[in-house]
C-alpha positions in Angstrom: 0.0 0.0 0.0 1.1 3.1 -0.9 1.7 5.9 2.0 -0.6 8.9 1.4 1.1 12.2 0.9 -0.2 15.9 1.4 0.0 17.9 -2.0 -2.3 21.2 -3.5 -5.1 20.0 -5.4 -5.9 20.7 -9.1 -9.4 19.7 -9.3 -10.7 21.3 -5.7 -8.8 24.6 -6.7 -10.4 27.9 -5.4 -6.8 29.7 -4.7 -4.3 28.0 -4.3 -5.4 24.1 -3.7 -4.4 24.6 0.1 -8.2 23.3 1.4 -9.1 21.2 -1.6 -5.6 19.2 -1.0 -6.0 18.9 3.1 -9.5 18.0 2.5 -8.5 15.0 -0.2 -5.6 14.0 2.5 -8.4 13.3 4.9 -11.1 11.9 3.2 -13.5 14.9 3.9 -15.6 17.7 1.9 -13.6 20.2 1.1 -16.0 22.9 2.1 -15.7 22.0 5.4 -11.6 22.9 5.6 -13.0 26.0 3.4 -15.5 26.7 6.2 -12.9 26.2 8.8 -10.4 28.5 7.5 -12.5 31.2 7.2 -13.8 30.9 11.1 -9.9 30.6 11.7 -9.5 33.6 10.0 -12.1 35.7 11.8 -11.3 34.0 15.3 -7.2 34.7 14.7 -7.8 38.3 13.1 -6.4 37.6 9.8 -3.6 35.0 11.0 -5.1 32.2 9.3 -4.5 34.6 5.9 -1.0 34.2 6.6 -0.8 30.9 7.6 -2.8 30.3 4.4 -0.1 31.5 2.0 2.9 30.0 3.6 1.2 26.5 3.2 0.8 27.3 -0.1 4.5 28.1 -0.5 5.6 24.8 1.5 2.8 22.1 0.1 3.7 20.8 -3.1 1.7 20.9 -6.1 0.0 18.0 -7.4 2.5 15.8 -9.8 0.5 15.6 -13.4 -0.5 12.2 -14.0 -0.7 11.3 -18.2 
């Protein structure tokens, strides 16, 4: 079996693929991570902004499969 590995999604893609990526990782809608950033971002005063685009800069994109 093949170890599961975090990357960005390309088909769940609003921004960046952060949400749609976590949310493949664990199995689970991927409007609930959406819904959980954004009640991050409102209880954190922006933070969750930040900690946003730094996950988009350390997650790797999705390899292209042919």
């Amino acid at each position: 079996m093949e170890p599961k590995r975090l990357y960005r999604s390309r088909e769940n893609r609003m921004v960046c693929g952060v949400c749609g990526g976590l949310a493949e990782y664990f199995s689970i809608d991927p409007t609930i991570v959406r819904l959980g950033l954004v009640l991050l971002m409102a209880i954190s005063c922006g933070t969750g902004l930040l900690a946003y685009f730094i996950a988009a800069v350390i997650i790797p994109d999705q390899p292209q499969t042919y």
